[in-house]
Every structure is written in C-alpha cells, then in structure tokens.
C-alpha positions in Angstrom: 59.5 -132.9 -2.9 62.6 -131.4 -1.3 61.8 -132.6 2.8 65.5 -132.0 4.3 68.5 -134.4 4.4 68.6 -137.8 6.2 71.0 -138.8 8.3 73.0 -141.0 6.0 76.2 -142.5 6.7 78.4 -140.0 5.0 78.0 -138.1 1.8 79.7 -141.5 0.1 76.3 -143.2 0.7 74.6 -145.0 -1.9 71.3 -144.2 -2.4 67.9 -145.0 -4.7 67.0 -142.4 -6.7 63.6 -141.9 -4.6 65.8 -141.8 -1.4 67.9 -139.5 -3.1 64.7 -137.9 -4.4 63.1 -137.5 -1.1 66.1 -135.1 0.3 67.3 -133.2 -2.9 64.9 -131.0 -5.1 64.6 -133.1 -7.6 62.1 -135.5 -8.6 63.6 -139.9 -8.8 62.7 -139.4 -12.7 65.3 -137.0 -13.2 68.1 -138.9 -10.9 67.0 -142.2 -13.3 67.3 -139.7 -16.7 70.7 -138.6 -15.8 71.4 -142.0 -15.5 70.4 -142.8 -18.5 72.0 -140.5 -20.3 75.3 -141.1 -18.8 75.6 -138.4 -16.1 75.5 -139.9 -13.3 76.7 -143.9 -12.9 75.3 -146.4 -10.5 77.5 -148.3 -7.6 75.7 -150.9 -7.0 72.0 -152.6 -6.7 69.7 -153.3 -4.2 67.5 -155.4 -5.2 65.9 -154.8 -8.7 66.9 -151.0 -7.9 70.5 -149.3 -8.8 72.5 -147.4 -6.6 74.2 -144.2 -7.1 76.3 -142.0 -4.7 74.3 -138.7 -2.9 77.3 -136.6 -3.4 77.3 -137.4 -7.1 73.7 -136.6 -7.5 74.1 -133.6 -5.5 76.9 -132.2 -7.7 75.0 -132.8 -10.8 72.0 -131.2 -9.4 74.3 -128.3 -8.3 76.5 -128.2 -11.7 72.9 -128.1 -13.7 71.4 -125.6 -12.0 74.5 -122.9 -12.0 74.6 -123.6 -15.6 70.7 -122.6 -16.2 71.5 -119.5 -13.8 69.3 -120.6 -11.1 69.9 -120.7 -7.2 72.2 -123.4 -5.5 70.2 -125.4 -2.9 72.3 -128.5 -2.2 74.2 -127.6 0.8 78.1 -127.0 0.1 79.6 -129.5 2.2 78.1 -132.4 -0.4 80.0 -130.5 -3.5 83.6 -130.3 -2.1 85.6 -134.0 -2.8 
C-alpha cells in the first residue's frame, strides 16, 4: 500500500522491492515480476535480497501505467534522468 516516499538518499538509491513497495503503488510481487521478466535489473544484494534502483522502478511503474491509460502517481521529479 502506497504510504508516501521515504527520505532516501537520492532518487539513485537502491532499494528492496518491499521498501520500494512500501512508497510506490505497487505491490513487492510486481517489483520482483518485472524483474523477472527482464524489466527492471537489480544493482546489487543485501543480504539474500536484490537491489534495484527507485527511479528505475518508478519509471516502469510510470511507463506501464500511461500505456494502460491510467493516471500517473509517481511524482515527476523521479522520471526525469
């Protein structure tokens, strides 16, 4: 559930896919399905857990939703770069 961004170090930040889950309307099985399929690519682990960057989750989630029509909600400053 969609609960507001974090304070992360910058838009560069690697994040889990619940972390990433936890301040983007989507759900860490979709972050981890995109991934599987190729979409998105991790940058590194923590732990047993892989890391991708926000901004390249946020972009997805921003390219998949304007291509099914519906309303952007990540905020523009993560898709410019």
């Amino acid at each position: 559930m969609h609960t507001g961004l974090l304070a992360f170090d910058g838009i560069e930040t690697a994040v889990t896919p619940d972390e990433a889950a936890s301040n983007l309307p989507i759900s860490a099985a979709l972050v981890r399905k995109w991934a599987s399929l190729g979409h998105i690519q991790p940058v590194d682990i923590r732990g047993r857990q892989k890391l991708y960057r926000y901004c390249d989750i946020a972009r997805y989630e921003h390219q998949t939703r304007r291509s099914a029509g519906r309303a952007c909600r990540v905020p523009e400053a993560l898709l410019k770069g």
